[in-house]
C-alpha positions as CSV (number, residue, x, y, z in Angstrom):
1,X,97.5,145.1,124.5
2,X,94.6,146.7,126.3
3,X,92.5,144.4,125.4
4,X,95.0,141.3,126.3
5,X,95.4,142.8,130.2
6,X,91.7,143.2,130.2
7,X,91.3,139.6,129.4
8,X,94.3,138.2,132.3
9,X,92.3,140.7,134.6
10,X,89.3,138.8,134.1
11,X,90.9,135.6,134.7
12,X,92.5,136.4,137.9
13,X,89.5,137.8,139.3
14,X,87.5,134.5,138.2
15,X,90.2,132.4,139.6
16,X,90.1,134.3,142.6
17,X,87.0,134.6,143.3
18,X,87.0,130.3,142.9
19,X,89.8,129.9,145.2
20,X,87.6,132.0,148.1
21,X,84.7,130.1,147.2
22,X,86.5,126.6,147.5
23,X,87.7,128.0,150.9
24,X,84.3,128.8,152.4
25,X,82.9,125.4,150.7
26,X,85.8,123.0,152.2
27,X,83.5,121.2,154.3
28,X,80.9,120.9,151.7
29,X,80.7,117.1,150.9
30,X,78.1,118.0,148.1
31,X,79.7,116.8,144.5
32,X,76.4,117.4,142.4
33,X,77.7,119.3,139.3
34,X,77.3,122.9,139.5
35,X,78.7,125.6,137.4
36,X,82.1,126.1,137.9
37,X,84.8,128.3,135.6
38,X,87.0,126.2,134.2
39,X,91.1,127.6,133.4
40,X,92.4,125.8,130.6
41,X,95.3,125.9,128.6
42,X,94.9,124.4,124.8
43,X,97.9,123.9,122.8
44,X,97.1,123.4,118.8
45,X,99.4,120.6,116.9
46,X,100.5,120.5,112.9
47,X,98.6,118.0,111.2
48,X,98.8,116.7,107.5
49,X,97.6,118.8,104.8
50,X,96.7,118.2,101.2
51,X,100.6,119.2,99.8
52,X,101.8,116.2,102.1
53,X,103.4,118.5,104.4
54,X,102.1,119.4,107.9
55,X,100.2,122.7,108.8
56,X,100.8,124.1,112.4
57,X,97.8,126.2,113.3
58,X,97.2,129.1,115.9
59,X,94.6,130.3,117.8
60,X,93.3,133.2,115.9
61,X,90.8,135.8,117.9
62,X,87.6,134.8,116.1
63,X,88.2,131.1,117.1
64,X,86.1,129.4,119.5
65,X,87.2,125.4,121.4
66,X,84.7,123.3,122.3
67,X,85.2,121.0,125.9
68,X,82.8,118.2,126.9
69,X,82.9,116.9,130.1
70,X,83.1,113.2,129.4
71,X,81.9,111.8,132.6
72,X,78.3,112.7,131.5
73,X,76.4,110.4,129.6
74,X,75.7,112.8,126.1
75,X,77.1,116.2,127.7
76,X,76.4,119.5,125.5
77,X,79.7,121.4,124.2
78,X,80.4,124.4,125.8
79,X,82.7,127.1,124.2
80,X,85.3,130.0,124.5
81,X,87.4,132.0,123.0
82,X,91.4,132.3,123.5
83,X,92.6,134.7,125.6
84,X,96.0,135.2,123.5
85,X,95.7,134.9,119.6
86,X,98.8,134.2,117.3
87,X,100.0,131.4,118.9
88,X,99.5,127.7,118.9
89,X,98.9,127.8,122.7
90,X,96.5,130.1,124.4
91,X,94.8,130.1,128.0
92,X,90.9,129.9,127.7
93,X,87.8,130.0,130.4
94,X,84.9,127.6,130.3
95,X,82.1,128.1,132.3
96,X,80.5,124.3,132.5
97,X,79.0,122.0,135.0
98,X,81.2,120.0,137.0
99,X,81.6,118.7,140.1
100,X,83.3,121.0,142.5
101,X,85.8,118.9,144.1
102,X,86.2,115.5,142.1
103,X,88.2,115.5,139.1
104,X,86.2,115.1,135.7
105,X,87.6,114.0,132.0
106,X,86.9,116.9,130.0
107,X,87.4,116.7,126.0
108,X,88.3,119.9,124.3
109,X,88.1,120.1,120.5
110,X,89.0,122.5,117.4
111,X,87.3,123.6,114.6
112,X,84.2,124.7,117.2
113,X,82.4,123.5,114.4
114,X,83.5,120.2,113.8
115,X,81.0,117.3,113.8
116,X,81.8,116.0,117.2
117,X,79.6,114.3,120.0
118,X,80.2,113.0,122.8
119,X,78.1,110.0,124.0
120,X,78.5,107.3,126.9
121,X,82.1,107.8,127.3
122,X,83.1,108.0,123.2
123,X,83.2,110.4,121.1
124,X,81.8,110.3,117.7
125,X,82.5,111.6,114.5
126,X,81.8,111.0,110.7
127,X,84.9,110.6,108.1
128,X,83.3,111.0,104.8
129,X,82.5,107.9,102.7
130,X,82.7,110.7,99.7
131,X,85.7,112.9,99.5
132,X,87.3,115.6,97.4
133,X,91.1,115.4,98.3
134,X,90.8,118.0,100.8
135,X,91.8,117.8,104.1
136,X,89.7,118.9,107.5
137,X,90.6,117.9,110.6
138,X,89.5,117.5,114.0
139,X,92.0,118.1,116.6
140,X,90.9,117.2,120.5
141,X,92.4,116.1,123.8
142,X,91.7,114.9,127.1
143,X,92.8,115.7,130.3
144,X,91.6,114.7,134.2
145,X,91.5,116.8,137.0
146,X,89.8,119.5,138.9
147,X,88.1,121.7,136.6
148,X,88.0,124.3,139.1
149,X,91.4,123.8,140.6
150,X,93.6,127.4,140.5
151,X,96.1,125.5,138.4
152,X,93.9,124.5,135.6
153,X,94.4,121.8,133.3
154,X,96.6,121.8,130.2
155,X,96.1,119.9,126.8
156,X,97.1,119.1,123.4
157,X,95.1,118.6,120.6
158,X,95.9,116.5,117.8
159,X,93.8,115.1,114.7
160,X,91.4,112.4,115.6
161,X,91.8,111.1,111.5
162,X,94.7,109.5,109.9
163,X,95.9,111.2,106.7
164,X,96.7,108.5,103.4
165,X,98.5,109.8,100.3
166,X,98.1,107.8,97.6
167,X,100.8,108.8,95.4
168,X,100.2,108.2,91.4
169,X,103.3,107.6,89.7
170,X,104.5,110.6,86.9
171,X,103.1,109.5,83.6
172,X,101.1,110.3,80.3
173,X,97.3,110.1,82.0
174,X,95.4,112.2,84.5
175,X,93.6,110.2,87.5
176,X,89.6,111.7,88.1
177,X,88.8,109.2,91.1
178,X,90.3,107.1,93.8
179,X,88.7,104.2,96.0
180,X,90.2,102.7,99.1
181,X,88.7,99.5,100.4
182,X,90.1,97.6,103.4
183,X,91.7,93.9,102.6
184,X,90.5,92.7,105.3
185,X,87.2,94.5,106.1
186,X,87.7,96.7,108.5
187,X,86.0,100.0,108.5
188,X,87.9,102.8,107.2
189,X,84.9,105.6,107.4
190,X,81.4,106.4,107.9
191,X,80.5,106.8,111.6
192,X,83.9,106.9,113.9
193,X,83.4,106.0,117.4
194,X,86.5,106.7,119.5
195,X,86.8,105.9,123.2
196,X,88.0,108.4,125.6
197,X,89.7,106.0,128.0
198,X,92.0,104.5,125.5
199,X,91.5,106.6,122.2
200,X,90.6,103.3,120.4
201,X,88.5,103.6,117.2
202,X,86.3,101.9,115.1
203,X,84.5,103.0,111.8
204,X,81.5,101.7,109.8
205,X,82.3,102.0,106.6
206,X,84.9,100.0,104.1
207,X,85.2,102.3,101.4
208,X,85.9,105.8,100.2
209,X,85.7,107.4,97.3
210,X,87.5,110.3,96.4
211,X,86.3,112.3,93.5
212,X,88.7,115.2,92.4
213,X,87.3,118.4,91.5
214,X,89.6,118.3,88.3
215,X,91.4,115.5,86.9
216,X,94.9,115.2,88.4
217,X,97.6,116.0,85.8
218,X,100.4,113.3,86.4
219,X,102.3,114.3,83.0
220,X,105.1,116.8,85.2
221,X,105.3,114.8,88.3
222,X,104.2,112.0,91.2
223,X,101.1,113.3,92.7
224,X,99.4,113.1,96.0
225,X,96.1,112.2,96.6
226,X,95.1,113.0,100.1
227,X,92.5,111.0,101.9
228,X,91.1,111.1,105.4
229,X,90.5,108.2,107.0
230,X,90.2,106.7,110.2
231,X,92.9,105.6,112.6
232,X,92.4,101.7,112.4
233,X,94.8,98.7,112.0
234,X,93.7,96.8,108.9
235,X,95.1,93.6,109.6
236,X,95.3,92.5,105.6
237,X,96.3,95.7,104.2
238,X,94.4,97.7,101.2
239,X,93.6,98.0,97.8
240,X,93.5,102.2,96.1
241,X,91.9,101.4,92.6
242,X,92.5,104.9,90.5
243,X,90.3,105.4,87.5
244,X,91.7,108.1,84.7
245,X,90.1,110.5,82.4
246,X,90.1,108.0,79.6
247,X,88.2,105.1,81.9
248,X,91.4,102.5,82.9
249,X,91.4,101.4,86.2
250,X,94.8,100.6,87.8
251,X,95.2,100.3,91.3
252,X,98.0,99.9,94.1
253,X,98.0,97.5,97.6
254,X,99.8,96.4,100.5
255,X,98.7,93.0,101.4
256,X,100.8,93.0,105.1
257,X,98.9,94.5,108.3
258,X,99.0,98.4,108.0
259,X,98.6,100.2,111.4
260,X,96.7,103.9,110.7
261,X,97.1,106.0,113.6
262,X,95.1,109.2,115.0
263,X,97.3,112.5,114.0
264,X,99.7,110.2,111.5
265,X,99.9,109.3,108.3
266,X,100.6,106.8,105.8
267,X,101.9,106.8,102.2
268,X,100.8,103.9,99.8
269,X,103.5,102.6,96.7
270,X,103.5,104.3,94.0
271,X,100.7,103.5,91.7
272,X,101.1,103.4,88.0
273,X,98.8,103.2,85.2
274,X,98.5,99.6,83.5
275,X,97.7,101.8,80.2
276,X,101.0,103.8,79.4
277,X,104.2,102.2,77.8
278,X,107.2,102.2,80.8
279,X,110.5,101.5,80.3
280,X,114.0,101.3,82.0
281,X,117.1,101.5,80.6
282,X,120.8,101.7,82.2
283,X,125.0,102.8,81.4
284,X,127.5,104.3,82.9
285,X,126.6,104.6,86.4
286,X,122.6,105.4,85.8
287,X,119.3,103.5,85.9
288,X,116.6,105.2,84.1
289,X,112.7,104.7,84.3
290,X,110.7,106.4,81.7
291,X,107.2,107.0,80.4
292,X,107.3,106.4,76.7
293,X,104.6,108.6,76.0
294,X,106.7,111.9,77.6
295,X,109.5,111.6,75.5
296,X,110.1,112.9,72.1
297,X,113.0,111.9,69.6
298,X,115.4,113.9,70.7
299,X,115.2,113.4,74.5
300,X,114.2,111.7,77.4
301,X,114.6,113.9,80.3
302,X,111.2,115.3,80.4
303,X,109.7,111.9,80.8
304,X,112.0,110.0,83.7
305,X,109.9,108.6,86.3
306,X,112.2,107.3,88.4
307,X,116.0,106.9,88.4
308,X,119.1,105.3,90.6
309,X,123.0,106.3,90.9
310,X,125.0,103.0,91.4
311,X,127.2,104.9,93.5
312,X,124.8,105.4,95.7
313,X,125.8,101.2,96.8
314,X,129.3,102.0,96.9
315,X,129.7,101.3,100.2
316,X,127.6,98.3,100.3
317,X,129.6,96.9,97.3
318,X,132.6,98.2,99.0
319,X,133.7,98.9,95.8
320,X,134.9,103.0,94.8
321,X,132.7,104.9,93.3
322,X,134.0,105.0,90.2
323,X,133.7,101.1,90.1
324,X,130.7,101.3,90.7
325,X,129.8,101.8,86.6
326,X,129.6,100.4,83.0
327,X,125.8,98.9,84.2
328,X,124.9,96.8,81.6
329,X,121.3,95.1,82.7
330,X,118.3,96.7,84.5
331,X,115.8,94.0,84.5
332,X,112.2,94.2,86.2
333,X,111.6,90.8,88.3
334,X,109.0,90.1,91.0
335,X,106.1,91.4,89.0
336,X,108.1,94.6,88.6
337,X,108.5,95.7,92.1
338,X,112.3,94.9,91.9
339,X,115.8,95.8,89.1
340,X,118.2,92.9,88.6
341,X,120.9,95.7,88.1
342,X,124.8,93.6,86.6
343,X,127.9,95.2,85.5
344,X,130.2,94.4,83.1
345,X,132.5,95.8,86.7
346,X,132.2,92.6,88.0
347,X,128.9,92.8,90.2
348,X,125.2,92.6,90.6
349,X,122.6,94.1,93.1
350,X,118.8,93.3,93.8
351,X,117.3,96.3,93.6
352,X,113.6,97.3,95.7
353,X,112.4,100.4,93.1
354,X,110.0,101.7,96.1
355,X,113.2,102.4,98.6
356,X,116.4,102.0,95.9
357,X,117.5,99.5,98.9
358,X,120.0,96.5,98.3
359,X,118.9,93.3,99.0
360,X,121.0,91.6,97.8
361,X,124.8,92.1,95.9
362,X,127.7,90.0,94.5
363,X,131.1,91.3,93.5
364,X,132.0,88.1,92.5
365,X,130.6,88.0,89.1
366,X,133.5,88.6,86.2
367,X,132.2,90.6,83.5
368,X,128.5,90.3,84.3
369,X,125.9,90.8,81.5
370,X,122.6,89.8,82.9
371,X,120.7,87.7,86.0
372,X,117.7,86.5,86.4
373,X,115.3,85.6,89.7
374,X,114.9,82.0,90.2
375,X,112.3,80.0,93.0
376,X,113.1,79.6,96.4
377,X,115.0,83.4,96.2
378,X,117.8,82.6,94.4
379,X,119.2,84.6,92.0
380,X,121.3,83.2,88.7
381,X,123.9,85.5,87.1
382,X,125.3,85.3,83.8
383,X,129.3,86.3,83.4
384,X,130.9,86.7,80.4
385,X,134.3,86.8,78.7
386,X,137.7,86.7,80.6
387,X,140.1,84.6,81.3
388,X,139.0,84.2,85.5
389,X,137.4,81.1,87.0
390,X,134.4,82.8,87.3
391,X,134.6,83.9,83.5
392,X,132.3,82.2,80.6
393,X,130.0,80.5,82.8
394,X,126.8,80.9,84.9
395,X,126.5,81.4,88.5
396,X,123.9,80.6,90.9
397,X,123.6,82.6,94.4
398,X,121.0,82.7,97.5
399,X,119.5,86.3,98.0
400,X,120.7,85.2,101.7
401,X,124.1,85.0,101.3
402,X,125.8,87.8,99.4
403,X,129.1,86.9,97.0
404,X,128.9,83.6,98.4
405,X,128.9,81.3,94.6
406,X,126.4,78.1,95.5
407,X,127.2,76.7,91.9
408,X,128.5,77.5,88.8
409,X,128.2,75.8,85.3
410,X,130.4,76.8,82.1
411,X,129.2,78.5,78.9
412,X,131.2,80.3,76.7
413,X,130.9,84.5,76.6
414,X,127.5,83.8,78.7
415,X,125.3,87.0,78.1
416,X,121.5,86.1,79.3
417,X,119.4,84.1,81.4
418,X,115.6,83.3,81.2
419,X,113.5,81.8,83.6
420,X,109.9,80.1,82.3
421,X,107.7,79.5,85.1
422,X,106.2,76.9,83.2
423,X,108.4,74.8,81.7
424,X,110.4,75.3,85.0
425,X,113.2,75.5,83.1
426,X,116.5,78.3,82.8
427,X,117.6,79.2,79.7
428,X,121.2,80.5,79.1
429,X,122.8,81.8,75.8
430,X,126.4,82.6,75.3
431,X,128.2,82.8,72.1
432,X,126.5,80.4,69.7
433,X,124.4,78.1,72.0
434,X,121.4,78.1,73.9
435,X,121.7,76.4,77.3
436,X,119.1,74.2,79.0
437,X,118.4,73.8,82.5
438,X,116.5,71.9,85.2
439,X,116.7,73.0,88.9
440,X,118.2,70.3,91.0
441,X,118.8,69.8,94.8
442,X,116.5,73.1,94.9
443,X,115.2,72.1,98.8
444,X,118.4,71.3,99.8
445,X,121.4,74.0,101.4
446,X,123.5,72.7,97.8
447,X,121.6,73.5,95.1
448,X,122.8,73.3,91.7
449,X,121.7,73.3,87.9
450,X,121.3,70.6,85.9
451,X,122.3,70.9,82.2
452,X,119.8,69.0,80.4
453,X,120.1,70.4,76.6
454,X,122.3,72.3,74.1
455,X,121.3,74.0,70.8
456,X,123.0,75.5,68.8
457,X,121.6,79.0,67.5
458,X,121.8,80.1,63.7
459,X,123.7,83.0,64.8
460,X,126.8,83.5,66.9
461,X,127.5,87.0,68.8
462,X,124.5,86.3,71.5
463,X,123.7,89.2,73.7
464,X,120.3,89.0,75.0
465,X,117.5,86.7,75.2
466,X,113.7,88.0,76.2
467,X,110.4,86.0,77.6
468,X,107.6,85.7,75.4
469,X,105.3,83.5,76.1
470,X,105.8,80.1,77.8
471,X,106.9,78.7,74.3
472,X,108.3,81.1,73.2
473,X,111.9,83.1,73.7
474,X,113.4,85.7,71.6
475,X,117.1,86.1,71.1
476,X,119.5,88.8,69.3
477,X,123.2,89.4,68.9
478,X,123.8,89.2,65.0
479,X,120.6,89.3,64.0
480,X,117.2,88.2,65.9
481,X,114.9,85.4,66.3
482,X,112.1,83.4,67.8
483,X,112.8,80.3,69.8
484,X,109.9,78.1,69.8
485,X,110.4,75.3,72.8
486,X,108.1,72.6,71.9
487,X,109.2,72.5,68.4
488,X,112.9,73.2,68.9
489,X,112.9,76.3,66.0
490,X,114.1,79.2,65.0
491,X,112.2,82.3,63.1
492,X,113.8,84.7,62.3
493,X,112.9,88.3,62.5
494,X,113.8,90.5,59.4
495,X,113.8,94.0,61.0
496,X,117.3,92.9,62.4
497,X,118.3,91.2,59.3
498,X,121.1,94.4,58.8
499,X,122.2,94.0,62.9
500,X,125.6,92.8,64.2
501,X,125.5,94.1,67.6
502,X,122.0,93.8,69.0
503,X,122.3,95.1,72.8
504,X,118.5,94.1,74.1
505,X,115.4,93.5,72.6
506,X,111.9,93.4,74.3
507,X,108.8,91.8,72.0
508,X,105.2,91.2,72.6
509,X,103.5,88.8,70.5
510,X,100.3,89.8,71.4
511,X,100.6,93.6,70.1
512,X,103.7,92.6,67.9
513,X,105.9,95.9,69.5
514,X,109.8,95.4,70.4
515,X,112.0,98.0,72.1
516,X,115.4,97.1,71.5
517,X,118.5,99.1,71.6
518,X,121.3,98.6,68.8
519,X,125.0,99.1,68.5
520,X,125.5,97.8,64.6
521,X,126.5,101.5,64.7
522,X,128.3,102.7,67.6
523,X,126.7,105.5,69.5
524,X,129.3,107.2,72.7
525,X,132.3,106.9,74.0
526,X,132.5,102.6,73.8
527,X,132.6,100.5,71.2
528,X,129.6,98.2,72.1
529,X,127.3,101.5,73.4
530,X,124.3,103.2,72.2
531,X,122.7,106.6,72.5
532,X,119.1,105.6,70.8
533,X,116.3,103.4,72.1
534,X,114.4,102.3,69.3
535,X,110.8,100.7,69.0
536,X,108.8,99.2,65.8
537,X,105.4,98.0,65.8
538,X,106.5,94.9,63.1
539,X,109.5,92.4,63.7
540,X,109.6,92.2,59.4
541,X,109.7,95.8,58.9
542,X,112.6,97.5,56.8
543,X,113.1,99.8,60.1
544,X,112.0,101.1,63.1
545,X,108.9,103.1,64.1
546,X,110.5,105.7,66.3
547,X,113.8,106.8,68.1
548,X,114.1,108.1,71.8
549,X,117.3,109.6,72.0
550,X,119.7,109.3,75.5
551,X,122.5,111.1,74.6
552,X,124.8,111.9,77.7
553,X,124.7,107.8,78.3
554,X,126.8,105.2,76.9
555,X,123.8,103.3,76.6
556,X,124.0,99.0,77.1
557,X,120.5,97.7,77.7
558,X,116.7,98.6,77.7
559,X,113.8,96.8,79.0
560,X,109.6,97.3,79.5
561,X,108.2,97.6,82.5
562,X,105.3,98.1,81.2
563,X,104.1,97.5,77.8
């Protein structure tokens, strides 16, 4: 306390001693800069830290500040201490050179050892090309006036940098290294030049490379990787390519103009390895995304990624809660950015996985089973038995215009639909038929679909159909097959040769894996669920290769993100 009055003493006798002098100087018309004490108030503000959160720092009493005075063309810092510790806001007296009665732009800075200089009316800095995924920053602030005055002058300082987190979706890897680049080529580090009239900036460098001390365990949970970087608007986005222990690459981007300011920060998509097995499955009320390679047999809880409650739409459905159940499709569209999510309750939503917003929803579909994402963002719905008009048949809607039916064609107990991008064809099976169809009137405000072929499948009891390849489709229900288009024939696929009740199934012909889930044997409360999400490595095999086991779900549907 002694030592605080000793210190306001000081001060008071300084500013004194300035006013008297100001006094006997009044007619003194001599503005040469001479050295003057300086009362100033700083006030420190939180910035982002390496956890994502903000820090809100204090003056502690072996701090220093550092102030330039601006108006000089490469002016040398001069330094004090605070006069109060503990708090984020503390008085403090320069002694600099300064014009005695014009006002001067002075620049005050924290750390006291921060690489800062000032130069020609900028101030310059270096964000590190090569980074660790720490976080240091540089907090100044400007202010105009008399340097001298009694009053003083008061600022806040806030971080110069802009923080990124790039945040690597929860999985089976661990990332070692991250690189940002700028779409467009702005610089994004190196040299920062930042101009004291306007704060505007400008950086030399378009990439950085941040190399973690230890590889970053993402087997538990999302992680953050911090990354300092300069306050710029990159008018074409970015590109974070994330290398893991084993040597993949995946990366993540946003393509729009992205707007970096000083003191902010920004937080990319989730990236997610290319290289680990994803999948999402749904019932009852939840949507579940899951790394295969976290779960074991006998659960699958350890190894969510991501999940959604469809009561969380209740109220854009305007449907009760408990309506808003017996989910019976989760289907990844728009290179998996987005969930085709149907209920057998009579509705479908579009789904963005980033923000779990609705983009689009229908209560107008009867005993939905499945939709798909057509051109020109429409969105084709398949609804299955009952005795409604909207039963049996497939509807077609415009993400624009919610519940609103722009065309509707009939097929019996209607269970999946399959757009091929190169055919540019839909595909729709119901009970025992395969349904062909062009897009017609597709510029116009009344679209419509176009039946152009029927076949008949060798199997009744259809319940899901799956893209191959552009050739090729793959269907189940009683039993499972391979559609070939161009040769208008069916294989059939022995590992289901014992299955009546075939809920999904996923195959890739390049690696020959299916995930599928199977109600031949009823698993749950329903009579059509399942508890078990089952995967094989050969469509001829006598059974499966392994079980992941979901049992507090009556289970409909499965599907691959990523294979």
């Amino acid at each position: 306390m002694n030592n605080i009055k000793y210190h306001l003493f000081r001060v008071l006798l300084l500013c004194a001693g300035t006013g008297f002098l100001a006094a006997g100087c009044e007619n003194d018309d001599d503005d040469s800069p001479r050295e003057l004490a300086a009362k100033t108030t700083l006030t420190l503000s939180k910035y982002y830290n390496d956890k994502g959160a903000t820090t809100l720092p204090t003056w502690n009493r072996s701090d220093k500040a550092g102030l330039f005075v601006a108006d000089r063309s490469a002016p040398e810092a001069v330094y004090a201490a605070p006069i109060q510790s503990g708090s984020q806001k503390s008085l403090f007296l320069f002694t600099l050179d300064a014009p005695q009665h014009a006002a001067s732009t002075v620049v005050a800075f924290w750390p006291s050892d921060a690489g800062l200089r000032c130069e020609n009316g900028t101030l310059k800095t270096v964000v590190p090309t090569a980074q660790t995924g720490t976080v240091a920053p540089i907090l100044a602030g400007k202010a105009t006036a008399r340097v001298n005055a009694y009053e003083g002058c008061s600022m806040e300082l806030t971080n110069l940098f802009c923080t990124m987190y790039v945040s690597v979706k929860k999985g089976n890897y661990s990332v070692s290294k991250a690189v940002v680049k700028a779409n467009g080529g702005e610089g994004i580090a190196g040299e920062l030049t930042i101009g004291i009239d306007d704060w505007s900036a400008s950086a030399s460098a378009q990439t950085i490379a941040v190399t973690l001390p230890a590889p970053l365990d993402c087997s538990k949970e999302t992680q953050l990787i911090p990354v300092t970087i300069a306050p710029v608007t990159l008018s074409q986005g970015y590109t974070v390519t994330l290398t893991d222990t084993d040597g993949n690459s995946f990366s993540v981007e946003k393509t729009e103009p992205v707007i970096l300011e000083a003191g902010g920060k920004h937080e990319t998509d989730d990236a997610r390895s290319n290289f680990v097995t994803e999948l999402v499955f749904c019932g009852d009320n939840m949507v579940y995304m899951i790394d295969a390679g976290l779960a074991d047999e006998t659960t699958y809880k350890d190894a969510v990624t991501w999940s959604w409650d469809a009561t969380e739409a209740a109220s854009v459905l305007g449907l009760a809660e408990n309506r808003c159940d017996h989910l019976d499709d989760c289907k990844p569209v728009d290179n998996g950015k987005k969930l085709l999510c149907t209920s057998s309750y009579n509705w479908c939503v579009l789904l963005d996985i980033a923000t779990k917003e609705v983009l689009f929803h229908t209560t107008a579909t009867p005993n939905a089973h499945s939709a798909e994402l057509l051109p020109g963002n429409r969105i084709v719905v398949a609804c299955s038995d009952g005795s409604g008009s909207g039963n049996n048949s497939v509807q077609l809607y415009d993400i624009s215009q919610p519940n609103r039916i722009l065309y509707q064609s009939a097929l019996g107990s209607a269970h999946g639909v399959v757009w091929n991008g190169t055919t540019q064809r839909l595909y729709a099976i119901g009970g025992q038929s395969l349904q062909i169809y062009k897009l017609k009137n597709w510029d116009t405000a009344a679209p419509s679909l176009e039946l152009e072929k029927t076949v008949q499948t060798p199997q009744g009891g259809l319940h899901d159909m799956c893209y191959v390849n552009s050739n090729t489709l793959c269907i189940g229900g009683r039993r499972a097959y391979l559609y070939d288009i161009g040769a208008n024939q069916f294989t059939e696929m022995t590992l289901f040769a014992a299955s009546t009740a075939i809920k999904s199934i996923n195959y890739n012909d390049e690696t020959g894996e299916l995930w599928y889930t199977d109600s031949t044997k009823p698993e749950g409360s329903q009579s059509w669920s399942t508890q078990t999400i089952r995967y094989s490595t050969d469509k001829n095999a006598s059974t499966e290769t392994r079980t992941i086991k979901v049992p507090d779900l009556d289970m409909y549907k499965v599907r691959v993100m990523n294979w």
